[in-house]
N, C-alpha and C positions, 0 to 999 in steps of 0.2 A: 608685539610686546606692549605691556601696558604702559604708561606712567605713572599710574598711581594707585597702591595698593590702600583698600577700606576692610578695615576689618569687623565685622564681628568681634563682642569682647565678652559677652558673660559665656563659660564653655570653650569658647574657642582659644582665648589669651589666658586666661583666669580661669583658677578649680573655687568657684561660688559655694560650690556643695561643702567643702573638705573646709573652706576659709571662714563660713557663716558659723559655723560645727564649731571649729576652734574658738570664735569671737564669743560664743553665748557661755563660753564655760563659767564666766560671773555667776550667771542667772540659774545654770540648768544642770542637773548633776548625772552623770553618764553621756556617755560619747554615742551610745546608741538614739536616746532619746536627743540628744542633742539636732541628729541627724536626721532623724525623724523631723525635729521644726522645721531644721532648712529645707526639706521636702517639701512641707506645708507650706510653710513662707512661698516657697518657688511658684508651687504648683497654679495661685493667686496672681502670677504675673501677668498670664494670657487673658483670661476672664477681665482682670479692670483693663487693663492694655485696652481689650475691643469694645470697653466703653467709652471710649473714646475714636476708636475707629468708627465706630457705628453712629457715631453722631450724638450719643448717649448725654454725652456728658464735652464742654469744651476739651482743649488739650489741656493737660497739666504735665509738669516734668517727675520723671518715672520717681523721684524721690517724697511727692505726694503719694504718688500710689503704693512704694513701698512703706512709707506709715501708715495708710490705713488699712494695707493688708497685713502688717505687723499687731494690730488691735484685731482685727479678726481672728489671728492663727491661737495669739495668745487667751482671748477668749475660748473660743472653740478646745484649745488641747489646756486649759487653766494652770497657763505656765505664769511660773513665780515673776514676772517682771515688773516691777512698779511704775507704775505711770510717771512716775519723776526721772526713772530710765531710757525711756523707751526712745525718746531721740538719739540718746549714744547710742542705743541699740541699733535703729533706721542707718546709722552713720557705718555699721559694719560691712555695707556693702561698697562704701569709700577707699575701704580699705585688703580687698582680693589680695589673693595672694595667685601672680601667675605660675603656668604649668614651666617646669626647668627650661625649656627652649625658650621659651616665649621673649625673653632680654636679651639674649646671644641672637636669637632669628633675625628680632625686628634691628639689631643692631647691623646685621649686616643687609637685609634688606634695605635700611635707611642710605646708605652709600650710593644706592642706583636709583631709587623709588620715592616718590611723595608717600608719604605714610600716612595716615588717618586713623582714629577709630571711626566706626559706620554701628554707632549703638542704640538699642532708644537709652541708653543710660543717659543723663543730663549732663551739660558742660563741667560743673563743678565736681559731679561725681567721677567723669572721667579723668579731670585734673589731677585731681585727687587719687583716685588708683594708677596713674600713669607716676608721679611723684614718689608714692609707697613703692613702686617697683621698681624706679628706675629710668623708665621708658620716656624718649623723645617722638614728640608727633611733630611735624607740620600742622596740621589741624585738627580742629575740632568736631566732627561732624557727626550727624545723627539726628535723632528725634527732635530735639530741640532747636538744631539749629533748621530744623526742615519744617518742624511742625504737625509732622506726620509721622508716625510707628511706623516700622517694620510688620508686615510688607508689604505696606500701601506701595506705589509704583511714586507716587510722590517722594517718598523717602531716597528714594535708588536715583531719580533724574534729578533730585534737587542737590543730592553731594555730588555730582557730576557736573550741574551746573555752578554750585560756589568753586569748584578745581577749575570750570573754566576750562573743562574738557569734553570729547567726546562722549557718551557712554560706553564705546567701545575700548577706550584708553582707558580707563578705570575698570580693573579686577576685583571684587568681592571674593572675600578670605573668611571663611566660616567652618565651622565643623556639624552644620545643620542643611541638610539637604534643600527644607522647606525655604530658608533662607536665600541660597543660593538659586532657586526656580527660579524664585519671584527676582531675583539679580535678573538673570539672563532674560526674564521677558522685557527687562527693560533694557536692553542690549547692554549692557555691562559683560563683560569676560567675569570667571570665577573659578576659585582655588577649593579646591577640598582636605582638609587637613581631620582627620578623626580624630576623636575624643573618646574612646570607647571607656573611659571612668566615670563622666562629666556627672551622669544620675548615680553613681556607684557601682557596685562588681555586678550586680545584676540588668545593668541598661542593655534597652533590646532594640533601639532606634539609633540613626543613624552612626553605626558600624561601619557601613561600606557607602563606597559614594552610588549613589540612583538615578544619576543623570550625567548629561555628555558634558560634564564641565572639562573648562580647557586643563587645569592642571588638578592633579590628586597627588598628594604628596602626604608624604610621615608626621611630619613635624615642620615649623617655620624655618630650623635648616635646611631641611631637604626641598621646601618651597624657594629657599633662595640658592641655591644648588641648580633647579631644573628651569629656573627664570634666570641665569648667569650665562644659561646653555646657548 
């Protein structure tokens, strides 16, 4: 059994896609095209992400990179946002709105388990969506506090090491296959929990889980359901 559940938070705790869609309704008129941004916005997070994996560019925390891929999207698709906006805009990712289980789960998870998020989101970003919904952590951990993105092998040993645990006592909770790999090569245990909305009614990636993770479960109930067992 673990001690300490890390979770994944953008997809896995939080619907990004459906909460960004709702935030731009100021700026953007139709829920189609709205939806379309947060596509675009998204799609930009891997690409600067691995400039900085790569050595590209120092580390910065993900809330630089989502402003200047917010300047890119809105160039690119000539959405109405005025520069005098655009950091309340940046700030919409502060404020997620998680999937129905996601506060009842980790609530009862919290009773037996150290809780964490494991995001490259930044400290305050995670505060701040943890606050907006409700949510109590133990800690804060991830990108920031490691210095390393997801899924460097740094990132996965160094929340292990601030827990001051095993890697084997620390679980990885995601709804991303690719995610959870890179968990278990660094001996972490891992949860599989699906998202199959998280890209919208058409997502054709991670559906089913794709590797021997220890638990696959429905939802944060059913993961604390089959870790109770």
């Amino acid at each position: 059994m673990p001690k300490a559940l890390i979770f994944d938070v953008f997809g896995t705790l939080v619907d990004w896609r459906g909460s960004i869609a709702r935030g731009l309704t100021p700026w953007i008129d139709g829920e189609a095209e709205r939806l379309a941004f947060a596509d675009a916005w998204r799609a930009r997070y891997q690409p600067a992400m691995e400039a900085v994996r790569s050595g590209a560019r120092p580390f910065v925390p993900l809330d630089t990179l989502h402003r200047e891929n917010l300047d890119g999207v809105i160039e690119d698709r000539a959405a109405p946002i005025p520069e005098a906006d655009r950091d309340q805009v940046n700030l919409l990712w502060h404020t997620l709105d998680g999937w129905a289980d996601t506060a009842p789960g980790l609530a009862r998870l919290g009773a037996d388990f150290i809780l964490a998020p494991h995001s490259n989101g930044n400290i305050r970003l995670m505060l701040d969506m943890a606050r907006h919904n409700g949510w109590r952590w133990d800690a804060i951990l991830g990108a920031e506090t490691t210095g390393h993105y997801k899924p460097q092998p740094e990132s996965y040993l160094g929340a292990a090491r601030l827990l001051m645990l095993p890697p084997g006592e620390v679980m990885m909770v995601a709804a991303h296959n690719g995610d959870l790999a890179a968990a278990k090569a660094c001996g972490l245990s891992t949860a599989f929990i699906p998202r199959p909305t998280e890209h919208g009614p058409g997502q054709t990636i991670d559906l089913t889980p794709e590797g021997d993770w220890d638990v696959v479960a429905a939802d944060l109930g059913d993961l604390a359901a089959k870790l109770s067992a």
